[in-house]
N, C-alpha and C positions, 0 to 999 in steps of 0.2 A: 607451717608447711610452705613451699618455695609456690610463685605461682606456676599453676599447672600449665604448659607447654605439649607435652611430648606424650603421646598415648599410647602403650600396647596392647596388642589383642592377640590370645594366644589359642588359636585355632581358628584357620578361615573357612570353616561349616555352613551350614542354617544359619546360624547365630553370628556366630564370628566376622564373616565377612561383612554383614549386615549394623552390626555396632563400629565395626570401621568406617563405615560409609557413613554411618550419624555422625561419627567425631568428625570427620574430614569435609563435610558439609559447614559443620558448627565451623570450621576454622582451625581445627586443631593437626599439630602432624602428628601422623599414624604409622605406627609401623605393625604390621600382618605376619605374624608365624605360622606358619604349618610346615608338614614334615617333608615334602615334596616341592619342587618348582609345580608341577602341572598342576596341586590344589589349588596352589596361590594364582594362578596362571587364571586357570576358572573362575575365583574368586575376584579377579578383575573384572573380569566379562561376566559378572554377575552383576557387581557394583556399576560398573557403565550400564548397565540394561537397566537395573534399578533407577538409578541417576535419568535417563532419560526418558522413561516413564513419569517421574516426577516431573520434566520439565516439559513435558508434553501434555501435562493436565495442569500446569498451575503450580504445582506444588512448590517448586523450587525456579528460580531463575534460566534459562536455556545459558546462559553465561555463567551458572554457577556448576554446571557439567566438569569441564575440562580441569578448572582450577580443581575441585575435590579431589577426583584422582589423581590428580600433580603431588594431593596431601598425602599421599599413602603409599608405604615402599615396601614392599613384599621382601619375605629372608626364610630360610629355612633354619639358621642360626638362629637358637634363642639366646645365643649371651651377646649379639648383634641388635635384636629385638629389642633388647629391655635394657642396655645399657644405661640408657639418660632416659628411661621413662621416668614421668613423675606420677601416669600411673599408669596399673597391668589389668586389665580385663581377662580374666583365665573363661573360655570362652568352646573347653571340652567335651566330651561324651559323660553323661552324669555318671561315673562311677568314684566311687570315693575313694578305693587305693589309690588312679590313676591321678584323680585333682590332690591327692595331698603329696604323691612325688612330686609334682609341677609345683607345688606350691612350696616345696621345700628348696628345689632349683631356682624359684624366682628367688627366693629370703636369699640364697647366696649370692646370686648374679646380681641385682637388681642392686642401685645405690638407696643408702641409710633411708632416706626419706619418701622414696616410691611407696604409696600405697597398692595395696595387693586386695585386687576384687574378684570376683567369681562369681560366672552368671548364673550360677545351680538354680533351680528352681526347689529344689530338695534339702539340702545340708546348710544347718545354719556355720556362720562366721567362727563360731569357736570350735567346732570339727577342724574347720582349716587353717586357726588362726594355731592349732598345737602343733604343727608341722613347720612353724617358723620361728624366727626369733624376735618379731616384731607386733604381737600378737594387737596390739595396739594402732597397727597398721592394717590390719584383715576387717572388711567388709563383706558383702554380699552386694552385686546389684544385678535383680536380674531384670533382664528387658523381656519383652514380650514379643512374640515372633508375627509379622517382621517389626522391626522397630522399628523401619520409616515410615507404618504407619497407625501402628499402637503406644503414643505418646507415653503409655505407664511405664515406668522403673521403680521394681521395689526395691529400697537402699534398706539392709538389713544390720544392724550393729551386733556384736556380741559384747556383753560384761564386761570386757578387755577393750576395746573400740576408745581410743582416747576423744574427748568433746571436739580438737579440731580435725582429726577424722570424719568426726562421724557428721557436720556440716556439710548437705543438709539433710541430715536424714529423715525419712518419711516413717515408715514405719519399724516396731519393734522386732517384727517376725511376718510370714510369707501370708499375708490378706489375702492377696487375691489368687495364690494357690491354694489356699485353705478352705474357701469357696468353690474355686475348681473341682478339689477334691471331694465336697460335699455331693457335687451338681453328679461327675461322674460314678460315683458311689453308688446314689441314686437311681441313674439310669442304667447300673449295670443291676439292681434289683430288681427293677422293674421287669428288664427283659430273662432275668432267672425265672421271675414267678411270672413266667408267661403273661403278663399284662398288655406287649405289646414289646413289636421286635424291634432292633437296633436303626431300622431303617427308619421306622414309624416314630422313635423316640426322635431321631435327628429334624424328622419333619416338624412337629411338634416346637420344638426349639427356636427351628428356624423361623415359623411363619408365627411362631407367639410370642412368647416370653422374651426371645432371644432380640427379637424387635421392639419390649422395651426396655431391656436393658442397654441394648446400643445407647440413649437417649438419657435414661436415667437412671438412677442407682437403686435397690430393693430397700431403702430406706425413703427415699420420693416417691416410688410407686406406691411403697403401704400406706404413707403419710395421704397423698392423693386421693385414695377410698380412705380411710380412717382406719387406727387402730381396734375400736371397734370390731369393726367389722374380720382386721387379720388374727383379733383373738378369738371370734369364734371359727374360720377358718383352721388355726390353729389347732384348737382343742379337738377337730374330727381328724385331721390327718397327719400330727405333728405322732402320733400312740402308732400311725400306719407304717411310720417311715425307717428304712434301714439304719440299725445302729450299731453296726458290725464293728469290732477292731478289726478284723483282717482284710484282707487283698480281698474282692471279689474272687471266689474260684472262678467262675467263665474268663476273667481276666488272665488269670494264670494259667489256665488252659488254651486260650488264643497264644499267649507264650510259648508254651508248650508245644504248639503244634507249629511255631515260625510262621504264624498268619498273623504279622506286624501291623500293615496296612500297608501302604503306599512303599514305604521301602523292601517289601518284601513280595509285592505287588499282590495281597489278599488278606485281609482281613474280614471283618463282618459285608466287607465288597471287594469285587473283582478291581485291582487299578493296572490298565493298560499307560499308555503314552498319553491318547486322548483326554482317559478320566481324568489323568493328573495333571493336563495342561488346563484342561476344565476349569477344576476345581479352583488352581490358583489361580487363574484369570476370574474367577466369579467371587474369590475374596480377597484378590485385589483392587478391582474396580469398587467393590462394595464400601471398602476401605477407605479408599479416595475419594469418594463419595463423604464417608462419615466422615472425614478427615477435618473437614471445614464446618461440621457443626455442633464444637462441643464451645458452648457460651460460658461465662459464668452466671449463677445463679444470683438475681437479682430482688 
């Protein structure tokens, strides 16, 4: 593959704007799609707030400000976008007709050797890698929101994924959504069979477990007490635990009823302006904070 230069990002969202802001830090030029000037418009004045938030705690250089943004050129043209990318971050709303037309648009636009990625948290590589003709070129990589301050990417390969593609890749398939999806599964049984409500289950989280996993991984935690000890742990409550294939119903019924959360402004809570500028100031800061304490293990 040519050394990589040139990066698009197609959708400047949640996500979107945010992996442009990682590339254009690291040094890389960015080019930003979406369908509108006013998205893109925002998603500068998203990225500059971001950016100087960083450089207001440390994170980044207050001189590394100006030049990032200098990196990054907003277009609502995608064959503008992705012309000379070497590579495409598809960076849309998770539905799967929508990422495999985009993803058949990039295979045509995009030159021979551009790699094609997509942030899904859902759909592995060979869903989208059938929608082009480069199937050997489709990845996964999804970042974790926001990504200027949740260091993980999981780089997903599919069967197709040729060896210098898929350098470097981390993992086979989606770890730490699979995990996610255990934790939430869980806690949406818990509050079915009345054990205790959705607010109670978030407290819980937050002032326990959820504090040590910032720090360490559920394989150090068990290692730390003994396995010992998490097999008879095991043995009472692993026979207790939800082992549904399906959706949580209460899940599909918050659907149902357009109680989203924050973008719909209610879900298992009320979200006003306040709650929501709340919220992300209390895990941003928190972020920032963890930001500077993940060591390696010695």
């Amino acid at each position: 593959m040519n050394t990589v230069q040139n990066i698009a990002v197609i959708g400047a969202g949640l996500m979107g704007h945010a992996i442009a802001q990682e590339f254009a830090v690291a040094g890389f030029s960015v080019r930003l799609y979406d369908l509108t000037e006013e998205v893109l418009h925002q998603a500068i004045l998203r990225i500059e707030g971001n950016l100087k938030l960083l450089a207001a705690h440390g994170r980044i250089p207050e001189t590394a400000v100006e030049p990032a943004l200098k990196l990054i050129r907003t277009t609502p043209d995608l064959k503008e976008a992705v012309q000379d990318a070497d590579i495409v971050i598809e960076a849309v709303f998770e539905d799967l007709p929508l990422k495999l037309r985009i993803f058949k648009e990039l295979d045509d636009l995009c030159p021979a050797h551009t790699i094609l990625a997509s942030n899904t948290s859902t759909f592995m590589p060979s869903l989208l890698a059938n929608a082009t003709q480069r199937p050997d070129r489709v990845i996964v990589a999804h970042y974790f929101n926001p990504p200027y301050f949740v260091p993980l990417v999981e780089v997903v390969s599919s069967p197709h994924t040729s060896p210098e593609t898929k350098t470097p890749i981390l993992n086979p398939g989606f770890v730490a959504n699979r995990l996610q999806a255990a934790l939430i599964r869980e806690a949406f049984a818990i509050v079915q069979e009345g054990v205790a409500s959705p607010q109670e289950v978030d407290v819980v989280v937050r002032t326990g477990i959820g504090r040590r996993l910032a720090v360490a991984g559920p394989f150090e935690i068990a290692e730390a007490a003994g396995w010992d000890l998490w097999s008879a742990v095991a043995a009472q409550l692993v026979p207790t635990l939800s082992n549904s294939p399906e959706v949580p119903q209460l899940l599909i019924e918050q659907v149902a009823k357009g109680e989203l959360g924050v973008k719909s402004g209610k879900g298992f809570y009320t979200w006003g302006g306040e709650e929501v500028a709340s919220l992300r100031r209390r895990m941003a800061f928190a972020l920032l904070e963890m930001s500077g304490w993940d060591e390696p293990l010695r």
